[in-house]
PyMOL commands that place a pseudoatom at each C-alpha (Angstrom):
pseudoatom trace, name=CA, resn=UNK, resi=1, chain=A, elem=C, hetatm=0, pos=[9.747, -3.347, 6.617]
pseudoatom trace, name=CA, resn=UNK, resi=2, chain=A, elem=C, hetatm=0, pos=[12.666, -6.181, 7.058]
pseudoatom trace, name=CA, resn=UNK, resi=3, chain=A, elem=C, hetatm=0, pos=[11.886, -6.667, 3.583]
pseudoatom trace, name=CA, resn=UNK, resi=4, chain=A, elem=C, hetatm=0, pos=[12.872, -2.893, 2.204]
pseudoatom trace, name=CA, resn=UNK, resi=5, chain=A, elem=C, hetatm=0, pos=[15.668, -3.226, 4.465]
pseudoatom trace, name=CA, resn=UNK, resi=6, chain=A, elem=C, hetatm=0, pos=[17.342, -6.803, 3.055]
pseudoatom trace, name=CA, resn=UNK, resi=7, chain=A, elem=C, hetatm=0, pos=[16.579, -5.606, -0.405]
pseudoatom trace, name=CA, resn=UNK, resi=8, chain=A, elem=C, hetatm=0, pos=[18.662, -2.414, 0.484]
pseudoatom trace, name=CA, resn=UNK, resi=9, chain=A, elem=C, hetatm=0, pos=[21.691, -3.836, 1.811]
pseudoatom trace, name=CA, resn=UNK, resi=10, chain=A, elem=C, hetatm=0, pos=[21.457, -6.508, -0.988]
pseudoatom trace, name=CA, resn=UNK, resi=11, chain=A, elem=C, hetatm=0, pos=[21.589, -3.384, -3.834]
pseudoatom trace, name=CA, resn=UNK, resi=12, chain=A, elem=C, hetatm=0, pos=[24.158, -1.944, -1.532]
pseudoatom trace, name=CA, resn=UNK, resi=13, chain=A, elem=C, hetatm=0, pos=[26.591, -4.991, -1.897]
pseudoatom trace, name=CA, resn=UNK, resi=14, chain=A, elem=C, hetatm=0, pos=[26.098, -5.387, -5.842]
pseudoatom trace, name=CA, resn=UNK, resi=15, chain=A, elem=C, hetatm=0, pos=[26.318, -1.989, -6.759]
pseudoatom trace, name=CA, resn=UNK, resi=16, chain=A, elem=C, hetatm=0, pos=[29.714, -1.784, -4.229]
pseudoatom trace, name=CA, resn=UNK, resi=17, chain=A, elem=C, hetatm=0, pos=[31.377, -4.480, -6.514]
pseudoatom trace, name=CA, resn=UNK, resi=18, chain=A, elem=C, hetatm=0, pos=[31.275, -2.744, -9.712]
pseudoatom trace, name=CA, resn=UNK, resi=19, chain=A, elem=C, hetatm=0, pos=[31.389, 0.832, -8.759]
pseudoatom trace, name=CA, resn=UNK, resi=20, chain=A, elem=C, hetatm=0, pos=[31.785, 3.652, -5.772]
pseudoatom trace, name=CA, resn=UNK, resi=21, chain=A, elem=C, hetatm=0, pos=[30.093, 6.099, -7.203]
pseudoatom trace, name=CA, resn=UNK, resi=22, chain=A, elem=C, hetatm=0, pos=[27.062, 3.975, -7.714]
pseudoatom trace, name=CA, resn=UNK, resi=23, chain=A, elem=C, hetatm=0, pos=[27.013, 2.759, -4.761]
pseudoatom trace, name=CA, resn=UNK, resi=24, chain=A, elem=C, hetatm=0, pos=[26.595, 6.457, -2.958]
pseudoatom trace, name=CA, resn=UNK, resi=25, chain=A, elem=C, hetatm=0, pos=[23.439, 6.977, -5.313]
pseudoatom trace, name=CA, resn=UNK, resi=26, chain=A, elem=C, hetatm=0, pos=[22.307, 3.013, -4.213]
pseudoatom trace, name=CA, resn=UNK, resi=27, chain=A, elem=C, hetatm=0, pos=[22.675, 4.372, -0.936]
pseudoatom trace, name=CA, resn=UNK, resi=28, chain=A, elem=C, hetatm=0, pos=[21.109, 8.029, -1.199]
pseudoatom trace, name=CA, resn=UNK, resi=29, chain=A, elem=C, hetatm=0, pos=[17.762, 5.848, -2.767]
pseudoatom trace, name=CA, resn=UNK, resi=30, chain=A, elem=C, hetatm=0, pos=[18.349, 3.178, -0.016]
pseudoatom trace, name=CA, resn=UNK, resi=31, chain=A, elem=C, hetatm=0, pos=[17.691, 6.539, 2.356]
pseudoatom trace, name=CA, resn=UNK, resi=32, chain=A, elem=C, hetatm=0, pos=[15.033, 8.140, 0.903]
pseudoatom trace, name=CA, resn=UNK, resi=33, chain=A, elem=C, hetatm=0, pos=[13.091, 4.637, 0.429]
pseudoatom trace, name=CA, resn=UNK, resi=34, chain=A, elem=C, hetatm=0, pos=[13.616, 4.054, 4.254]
pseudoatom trace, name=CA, resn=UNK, resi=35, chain=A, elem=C, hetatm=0, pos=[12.443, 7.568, 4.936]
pseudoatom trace, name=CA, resn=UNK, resi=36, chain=A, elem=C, hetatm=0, pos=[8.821, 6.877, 2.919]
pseudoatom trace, name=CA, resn=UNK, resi=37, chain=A, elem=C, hetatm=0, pos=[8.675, 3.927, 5.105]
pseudoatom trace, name=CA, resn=UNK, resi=38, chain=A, elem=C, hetatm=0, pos=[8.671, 5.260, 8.522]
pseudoatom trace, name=CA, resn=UNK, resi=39, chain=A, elem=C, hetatm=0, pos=[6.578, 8.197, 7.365]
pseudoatom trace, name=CA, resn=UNK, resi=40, chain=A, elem=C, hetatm=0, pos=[3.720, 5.659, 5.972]
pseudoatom trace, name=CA, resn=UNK, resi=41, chain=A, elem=C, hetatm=0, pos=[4.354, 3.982, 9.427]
pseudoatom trace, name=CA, resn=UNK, resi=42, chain=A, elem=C, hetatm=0, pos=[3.485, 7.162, 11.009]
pseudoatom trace, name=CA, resn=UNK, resi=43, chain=A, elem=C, hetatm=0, pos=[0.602, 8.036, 8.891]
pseudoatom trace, name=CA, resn=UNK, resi=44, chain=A, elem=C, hetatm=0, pos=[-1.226, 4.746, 9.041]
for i in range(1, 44): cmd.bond("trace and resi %d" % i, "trace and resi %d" % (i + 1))
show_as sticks, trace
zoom trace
């Protein structure tokens, strides 16, 4: 789980160097990634 997260923030901080709107879609997958992993939390 700390894993996803790092990896997330890590995308996050490349994709805010070369561009803003990339960044928002980094961030929208970031989400949505997070989101599967509580639900498989709460499933298993």
């Amino acid at each position: 789980m700390t894993l996803i997260i790092v990896v997330g923030f890590e995308i996050l901080h490349v994709t805010y160097k070369k561009d803003l709107q990339k960044l928002n879609i980094a961030f929208a997958i970031f989400m949505i990634v997070f989101a599967l992993a509580n639900l498989l939390q709460v499933l298993t």
